[in-house]
C-alpha positions in Angstrom: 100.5 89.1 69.9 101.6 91.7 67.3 104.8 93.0 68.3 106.0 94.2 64.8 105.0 97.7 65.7 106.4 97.8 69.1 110.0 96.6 68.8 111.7 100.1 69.7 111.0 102.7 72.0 109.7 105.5 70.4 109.5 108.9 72.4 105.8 109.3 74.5 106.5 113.0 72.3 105.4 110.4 69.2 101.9 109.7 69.6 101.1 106.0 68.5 97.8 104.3 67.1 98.0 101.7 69.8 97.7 104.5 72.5 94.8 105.9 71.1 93.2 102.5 70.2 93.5 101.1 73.5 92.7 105.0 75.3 89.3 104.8 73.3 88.6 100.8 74.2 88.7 101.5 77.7 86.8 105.1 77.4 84.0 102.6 76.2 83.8 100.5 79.6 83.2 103.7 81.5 80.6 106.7 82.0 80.6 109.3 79.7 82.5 112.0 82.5 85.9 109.9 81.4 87.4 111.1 78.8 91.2 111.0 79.0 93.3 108.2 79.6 97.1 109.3 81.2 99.2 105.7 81.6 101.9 104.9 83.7 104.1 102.1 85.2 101.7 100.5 88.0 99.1 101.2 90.3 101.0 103.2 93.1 101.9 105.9 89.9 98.4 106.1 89.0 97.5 107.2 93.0 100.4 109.2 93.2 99.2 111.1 89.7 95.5 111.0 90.8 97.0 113.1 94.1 98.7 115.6 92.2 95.6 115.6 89.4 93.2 116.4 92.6 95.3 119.0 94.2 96.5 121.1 91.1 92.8 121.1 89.7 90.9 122.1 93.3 94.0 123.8 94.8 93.5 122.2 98.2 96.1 120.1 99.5 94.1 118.0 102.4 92.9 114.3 101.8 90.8 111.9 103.3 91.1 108.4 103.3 89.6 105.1 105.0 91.1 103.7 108.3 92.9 100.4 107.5 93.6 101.6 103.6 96.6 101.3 101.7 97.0 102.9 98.5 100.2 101.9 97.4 104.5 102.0 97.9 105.7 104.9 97.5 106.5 107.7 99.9 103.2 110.1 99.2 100.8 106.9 99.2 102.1 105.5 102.4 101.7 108.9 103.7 98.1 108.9 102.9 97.5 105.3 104.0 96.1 104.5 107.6 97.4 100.8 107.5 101.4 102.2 107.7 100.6 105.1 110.2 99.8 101.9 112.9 102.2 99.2 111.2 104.3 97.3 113.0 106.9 94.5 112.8 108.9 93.4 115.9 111.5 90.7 116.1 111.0 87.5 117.8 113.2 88.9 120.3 110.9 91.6 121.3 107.9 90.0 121.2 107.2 90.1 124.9 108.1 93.8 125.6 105.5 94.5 122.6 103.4 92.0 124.1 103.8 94.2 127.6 103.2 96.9 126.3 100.0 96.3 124.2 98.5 94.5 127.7 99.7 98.5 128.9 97.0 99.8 127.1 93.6 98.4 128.2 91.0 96.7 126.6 91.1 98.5 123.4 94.8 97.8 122.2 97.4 99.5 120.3 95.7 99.1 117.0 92.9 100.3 117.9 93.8 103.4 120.3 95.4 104.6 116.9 92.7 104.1 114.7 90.1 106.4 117.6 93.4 109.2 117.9 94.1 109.1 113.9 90.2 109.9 113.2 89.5 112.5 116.3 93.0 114.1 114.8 94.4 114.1 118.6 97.9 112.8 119.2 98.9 109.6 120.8 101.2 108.1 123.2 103.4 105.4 121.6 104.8 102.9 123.7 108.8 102.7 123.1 108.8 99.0 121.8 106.1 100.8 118.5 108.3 103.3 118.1 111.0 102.3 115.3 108.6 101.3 112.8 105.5 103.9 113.9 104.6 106.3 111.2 102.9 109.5 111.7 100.1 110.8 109.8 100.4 114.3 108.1 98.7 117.1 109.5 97.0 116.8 105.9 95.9 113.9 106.1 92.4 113.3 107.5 91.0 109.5 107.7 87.4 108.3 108.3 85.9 105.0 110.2 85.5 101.9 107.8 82.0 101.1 107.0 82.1 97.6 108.5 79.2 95.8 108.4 80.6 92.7 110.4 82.3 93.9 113.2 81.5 97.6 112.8 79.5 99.6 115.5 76.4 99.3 112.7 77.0 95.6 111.4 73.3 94.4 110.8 71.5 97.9 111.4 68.7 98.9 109.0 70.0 102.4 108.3 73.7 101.6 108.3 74.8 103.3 105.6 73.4 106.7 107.2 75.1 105.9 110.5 78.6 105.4 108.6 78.1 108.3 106.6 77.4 110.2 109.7 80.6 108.7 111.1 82.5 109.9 108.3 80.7 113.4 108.5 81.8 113.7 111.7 85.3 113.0 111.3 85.7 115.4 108.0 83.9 118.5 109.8 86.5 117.9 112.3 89.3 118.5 110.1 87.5 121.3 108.5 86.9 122.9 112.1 90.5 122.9 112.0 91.2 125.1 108.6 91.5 122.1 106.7 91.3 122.5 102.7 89.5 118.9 101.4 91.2 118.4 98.3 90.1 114.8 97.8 88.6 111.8 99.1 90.8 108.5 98.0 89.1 105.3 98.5 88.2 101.8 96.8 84.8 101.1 96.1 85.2 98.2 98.0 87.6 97.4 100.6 90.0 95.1 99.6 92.9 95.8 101.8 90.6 95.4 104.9 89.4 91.8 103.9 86.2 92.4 101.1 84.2 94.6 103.1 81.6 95.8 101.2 80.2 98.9 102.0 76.3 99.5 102.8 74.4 100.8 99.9 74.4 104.3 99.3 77.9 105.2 102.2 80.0 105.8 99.2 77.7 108.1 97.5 76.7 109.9 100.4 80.6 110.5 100.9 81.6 111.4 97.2 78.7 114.2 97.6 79.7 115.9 100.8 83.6 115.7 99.5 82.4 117.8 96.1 80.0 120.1 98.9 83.7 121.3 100.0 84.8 121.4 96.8 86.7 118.3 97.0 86.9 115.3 93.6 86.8 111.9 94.8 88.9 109.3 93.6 88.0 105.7 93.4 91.4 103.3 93.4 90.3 99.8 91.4 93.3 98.5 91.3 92.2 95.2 92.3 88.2 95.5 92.5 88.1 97.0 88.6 87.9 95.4 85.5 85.2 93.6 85.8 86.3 91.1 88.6 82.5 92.2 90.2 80.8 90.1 88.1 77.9 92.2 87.7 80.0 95.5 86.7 82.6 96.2 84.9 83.5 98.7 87.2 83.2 98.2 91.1 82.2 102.0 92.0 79.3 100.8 89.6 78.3 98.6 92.2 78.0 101.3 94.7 76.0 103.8 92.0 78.4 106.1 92.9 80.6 107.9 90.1 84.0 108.8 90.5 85.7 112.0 89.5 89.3 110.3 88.9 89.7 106.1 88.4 92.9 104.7 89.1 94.1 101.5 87.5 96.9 98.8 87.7 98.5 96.1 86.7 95.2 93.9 86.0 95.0 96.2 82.8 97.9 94.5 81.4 96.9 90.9 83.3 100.5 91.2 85.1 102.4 93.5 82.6 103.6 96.8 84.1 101.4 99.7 83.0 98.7 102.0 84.8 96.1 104.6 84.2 94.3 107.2 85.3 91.5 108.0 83.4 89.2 111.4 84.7 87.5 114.4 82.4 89.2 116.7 80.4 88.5 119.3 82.5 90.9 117.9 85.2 93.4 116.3 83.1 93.7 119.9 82.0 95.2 120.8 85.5 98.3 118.4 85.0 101.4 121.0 84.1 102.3 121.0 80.2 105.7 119.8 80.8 104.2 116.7 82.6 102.0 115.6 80.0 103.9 113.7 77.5 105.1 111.4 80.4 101.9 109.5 80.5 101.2 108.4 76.7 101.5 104.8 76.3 104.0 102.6 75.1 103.4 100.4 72.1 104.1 97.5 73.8 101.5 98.4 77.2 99.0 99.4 74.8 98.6 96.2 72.6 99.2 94.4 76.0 96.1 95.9 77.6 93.9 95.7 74.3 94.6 91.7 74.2 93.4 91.8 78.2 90.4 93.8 76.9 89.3 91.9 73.9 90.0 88.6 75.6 87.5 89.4 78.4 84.6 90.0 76.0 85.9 87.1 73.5 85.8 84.7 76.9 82.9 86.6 79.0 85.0 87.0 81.9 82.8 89.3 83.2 80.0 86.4 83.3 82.3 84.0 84.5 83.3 85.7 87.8 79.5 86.2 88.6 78.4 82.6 88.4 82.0 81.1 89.7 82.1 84.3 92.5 78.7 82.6 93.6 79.8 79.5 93.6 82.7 79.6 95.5 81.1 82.2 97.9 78.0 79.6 98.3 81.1 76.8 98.6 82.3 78.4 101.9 78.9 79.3 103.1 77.7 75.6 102.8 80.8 74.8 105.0 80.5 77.5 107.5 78.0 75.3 110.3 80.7 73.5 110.8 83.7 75.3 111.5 83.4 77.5 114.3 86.8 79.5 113.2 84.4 80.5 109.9 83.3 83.7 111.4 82.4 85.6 108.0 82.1 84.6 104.0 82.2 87.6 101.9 82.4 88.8 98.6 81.5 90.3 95.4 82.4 88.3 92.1 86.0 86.6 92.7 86.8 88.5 95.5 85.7 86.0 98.8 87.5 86.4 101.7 86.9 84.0 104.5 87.2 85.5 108.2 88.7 83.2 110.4 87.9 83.6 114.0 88.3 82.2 117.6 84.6 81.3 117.5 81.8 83.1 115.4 80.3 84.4 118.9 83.2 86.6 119.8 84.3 87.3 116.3 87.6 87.9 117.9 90.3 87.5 114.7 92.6 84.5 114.7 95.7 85.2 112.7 97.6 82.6 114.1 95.2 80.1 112.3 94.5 82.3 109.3 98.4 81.9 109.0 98.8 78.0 109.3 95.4 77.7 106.7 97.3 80.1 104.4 100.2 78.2 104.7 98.5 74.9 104.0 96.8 75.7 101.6 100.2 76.8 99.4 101.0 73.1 100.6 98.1 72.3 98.0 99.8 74.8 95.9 96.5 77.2 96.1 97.7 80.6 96.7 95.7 82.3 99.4 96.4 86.5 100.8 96.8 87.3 104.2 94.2 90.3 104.7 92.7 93.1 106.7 93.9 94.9 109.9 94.5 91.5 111.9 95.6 89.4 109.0 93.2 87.0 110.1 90.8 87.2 106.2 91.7 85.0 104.0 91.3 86.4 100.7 90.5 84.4 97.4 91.3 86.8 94.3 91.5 84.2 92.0 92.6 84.6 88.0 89.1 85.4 86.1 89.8 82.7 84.0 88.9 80.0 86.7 86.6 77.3 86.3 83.9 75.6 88.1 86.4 72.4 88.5 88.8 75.0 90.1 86.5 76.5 92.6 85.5 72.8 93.8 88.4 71.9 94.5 89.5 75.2 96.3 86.3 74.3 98.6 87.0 70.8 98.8 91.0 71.6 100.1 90.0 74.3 102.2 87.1 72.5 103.9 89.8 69.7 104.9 92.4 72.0 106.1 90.1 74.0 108.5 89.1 70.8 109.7 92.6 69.8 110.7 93.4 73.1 112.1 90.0 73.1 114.4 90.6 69.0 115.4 94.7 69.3 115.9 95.4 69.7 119.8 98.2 72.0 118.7 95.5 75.0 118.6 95.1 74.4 122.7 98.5 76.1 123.0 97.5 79.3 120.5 94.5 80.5 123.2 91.6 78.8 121.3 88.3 78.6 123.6 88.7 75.6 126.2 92.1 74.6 125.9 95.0 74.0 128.3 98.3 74.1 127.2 100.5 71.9 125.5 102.1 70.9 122.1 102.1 67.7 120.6 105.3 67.0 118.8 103.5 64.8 116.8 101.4 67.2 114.8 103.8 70.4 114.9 104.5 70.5 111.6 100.3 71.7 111.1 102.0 75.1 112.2 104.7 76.8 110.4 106.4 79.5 111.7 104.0 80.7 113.9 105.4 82.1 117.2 104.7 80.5 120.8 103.5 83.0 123.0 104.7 83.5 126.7 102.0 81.3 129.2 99.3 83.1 131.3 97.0 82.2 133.9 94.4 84.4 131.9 92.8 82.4 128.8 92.0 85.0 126.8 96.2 86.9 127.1 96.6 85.4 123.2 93.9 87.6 122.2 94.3 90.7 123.9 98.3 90.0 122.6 96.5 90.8 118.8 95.3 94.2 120.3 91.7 93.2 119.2 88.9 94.9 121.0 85.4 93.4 120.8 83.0 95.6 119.2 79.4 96.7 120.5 
């Protein structure tokens, strides 16, 4: 790389030809309603900027968001995401007065009484042991069901996407009942946080229009969907035919190397205060970065390349799938595949214990595997777009032997899975890593209650 031009730091009041190089590369990716690229440090500061952008440009304050999202670490983006708001992280030493009180509330679970209270808007009883780490959603803050189409209430129905949208409706004319102003509507295209669920076609662009009905933008966050990890788009809310007024970029843009963007119109970049706007040009240094990302993904086809090898490692888990029963779900789009690991694929009741020891095993192999959506129980392949085919066999091949000695190791009687007694066998401990041992019950199914999962209708 050419770093002649970008040994000092120059002011962002000194506009550089790298900056407007790279601003007009990635205009060209995009539809013709983006028009100006403001840069920052990661993909948190684009959210929080996207925020401000949407609120100073519609002068409404409220937001919606997606139960289970997370858009980022900083204080305003874990204020707007659902996933902190029901958070929580006991010690060991508390695990059975959390474990108490979860049994405390019925069927449906902590996790899951939150979710139904943060959508109706109503307030919620937390149980003491919650408390300490329990954040609470902002009265401006206004958050819609996930359009699941695995365990959702719609999962498999023919006019799902209307149903969802309908959901989500429902939920927003609530919050407008109640004098809510809708700013914006912050959301990926698809869900990564909550384990590659992909929505139905047509929910996202049934959403963006009612938000822009009330007057709202919507804001799609790619931080790790965009850039053509899809395959089939370069941009995932192209997937969805469903056009964004504000994009929000990360890290990916510089393949690791701290920089940002949001790109939107002119017309709302406009709304960003004059004393603000100098703060988001681009450094010489992000800028030549994020053109050799750019260049290198046409030069290689990329793009191509996480189609055919999202395919074939999605078909490499489906092939696999008859004969685990703890497979309960293989998803994805491109090189996003998540794999939902289950009790058994009847119940579809999440099994985070073993997603945890698979995960763990699988670093053993040293392939890196995430930890993903509301139970932790999705394993989530994100893998670098430069993969090849020899990769992705022997991701299938490792995996494949792993969930085999998860399902066939008599240490997953003691974890609650279906027909065991309990017991440990010191001789194959070692297949679980700190996992936890759960306090005995005469009830079989106490282990999964303790995960505060409720089966779905």
């Amino acid at each position: 790389m050419k770093l002649t031009v970008c040994n000092e730091h120059p002011s962002n009041k000194i506009e550089n030809r790298l900056d407007y190089e790279y601003c007009q590369e990635l205009l060209s990716t995009l539809p013709d309603n983006f028009q100006v690229c403001l840069f920052t440090n990661s993909g948190a500061e684009a959210n929080d900027l996207a925020l401000k952008l949407a609120r100073n440009y519609t002068g409404k304050n409220d937001v919606v968001v997606v139960d289970g999202s997370f858009h980022g670490a900083v204080n305003l983006l874990w204020d707007i995401s659902p996933k902190t708001f029901k958070q929580f992280h006991p010690d060991v030493a508390e695990t059975n007065k959390i474990l108490d009180a979860a049994r405390g509330l019925g069927e449906k679970g902590f996790s899951s009484l939150l979710s139904e209270a943060l959508i109706k808007e109503q307030p919620v009883s937390i149980p003491s042991s919650y408390s300490k780490n329990y954040t609470c959603k902002p009265p401006w803050v206004h958050v819609v069901p996930c359009p699941d189409m695995y365990r959702g209430p719609y999962a498999g129905h023919p006019d799902a996407a209307e149903k969802y949208f309908q959901q989500a409706k429902a939920a927003i004319d609530l919050a407008v009942q109640r004098n809510a102003s809708i700013g914006c509507f912050l959301s990926e295209p698809v869900f990564i946080v909550h384990g590659v669920l992909i929505p139905p076609p047509g929910w996202l662009k049934r959403v963006y229009s009612y938000i822009r009905e009330l007057g709202g933008v919507v804001i799609a966050d790619e931080i790790q969907c965009g850039l053509g990890r899809s395959g089939s788009h370069f941009w995932a809310f192209q997937t969805q035919d469903a056009i964004p007024d504000i994009l929000t970029l990360g890290k990916p843009l510089g393949n690791g190397h701290p920089v940002g963007c949001v790109v939107t119109s002119k017309k709302i970049a406009a709304s960003l205060w004059p004393e603000d706007k100098s703060t988001y040009e681009c450094n010489p240094v992000a800028a030549e970065v994020g053109l050799a990302v750019l260049r290198l993904m046409q030069r290689e086809n990329f793009m191509e390349n996480s189609f055919l090898l999202g395919l074939e490692l999605t078909h490499g888990f489906k092939s696999i799938q008859p004969e685990h029963t703890i497979i309960g779900d293989v998803r994805g789009l491109g090189l996003m595949v998540a794999v939902d690991i289950v009790w058994t694929q009847e119940s579809k009741k999440p099994a985070p214990e073993l997603a945890e020891v698979i995960s763990y095993r699988m670093k053993d192999e040293y392939i890196l595997v995430a930890n993903e959506g509301e139970y932790g129980n999705v394993l989530f392949f994100i893998t670098p777009l430069c993969v090849t085919s020899k990769d992705i066999q022997v991701v299938i091949q490792v995996f494949h032997k792993i969930v085999t000695d998860v399902e066939t190791s008599n240490l997953s009687l003691s974890m609650g899975f279906p027909g065991s007694s309990s017991g440990v066998s010191s001789s194959s401990s070692s297949l679980y890593p700190m996992v936890q041992s759960w306090p005995e019950s005469d009830d079989s199914d106490s282990a999964l209650d303790s995960y505060n999962y409720h089966s779905m209708d």
